[in-house]
C-alpha positions in Angstrom: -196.0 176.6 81.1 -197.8 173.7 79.3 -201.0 174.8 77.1 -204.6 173.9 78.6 -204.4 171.4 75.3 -201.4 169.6 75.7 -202.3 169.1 79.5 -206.1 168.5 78.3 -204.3 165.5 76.1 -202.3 163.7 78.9 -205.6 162.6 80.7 -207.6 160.3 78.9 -210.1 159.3 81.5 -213.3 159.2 79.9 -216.9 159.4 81.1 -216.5 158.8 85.2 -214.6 156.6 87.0 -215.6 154.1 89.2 -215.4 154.8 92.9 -212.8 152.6 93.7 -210.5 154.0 91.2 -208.2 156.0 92.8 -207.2 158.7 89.9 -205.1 162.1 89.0 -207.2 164.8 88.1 -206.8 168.6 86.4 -208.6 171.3 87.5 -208.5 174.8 86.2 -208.8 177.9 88.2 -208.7 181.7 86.7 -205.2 181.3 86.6 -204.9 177.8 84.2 -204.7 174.6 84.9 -202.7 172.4 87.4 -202.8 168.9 88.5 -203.6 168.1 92.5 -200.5 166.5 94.1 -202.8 163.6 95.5 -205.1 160.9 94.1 -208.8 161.5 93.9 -212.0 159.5 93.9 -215.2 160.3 92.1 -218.2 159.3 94.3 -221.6 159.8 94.9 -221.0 162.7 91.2 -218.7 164.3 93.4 -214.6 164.7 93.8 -212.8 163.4 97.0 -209.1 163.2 98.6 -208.6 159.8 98.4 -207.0 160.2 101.7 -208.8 162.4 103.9 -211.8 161.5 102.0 -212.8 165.6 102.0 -215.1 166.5 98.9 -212.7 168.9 96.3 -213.7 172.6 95.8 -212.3 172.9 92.9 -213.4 172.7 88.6 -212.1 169.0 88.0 -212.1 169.1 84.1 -210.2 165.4 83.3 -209.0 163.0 85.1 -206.7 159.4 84.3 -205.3 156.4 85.8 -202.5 157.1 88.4 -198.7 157.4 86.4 -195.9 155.1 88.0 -193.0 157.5 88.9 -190.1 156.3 87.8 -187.4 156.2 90.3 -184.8 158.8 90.2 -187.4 160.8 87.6 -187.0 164.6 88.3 
């Protein structure tokens, strides 16, 4: 399992991002961190699906522009 650092250091978003951005975000629970399978939006100071548009419940701590997946890419 990757340290709360080395996750920490792959998202670089800084301040907050505009909300048209569409965004991956970490969040950390009691248990560690994760990242949310699903792109976010920061609006109105608060996290949202980007798809259902329902506000997050969860401790966002960074956040950085969408990765393109590579195809074949486990």
């Amino acid at each position: 399992m990757a340290t709360r650092e080395k996750r920490l250091a792959q998202f670089d978003g800084n301040g907050e991002p505009s909300p048209e951005q569409r965004v991956e975000v970490l969040c950390e629970d009691h248990s560690g961190t994760y990242q949310l399978p699903f792109a976010c939006r920061f609006i109105d100071g608060q996290w949202r699906n980007d798809t259902t548009g329902g506000a997050l419940e969860v401790n966002v701590i960074a956040w950085r522009m969408p990765r393109l997946k590579q195809v074949g890419a486990a």
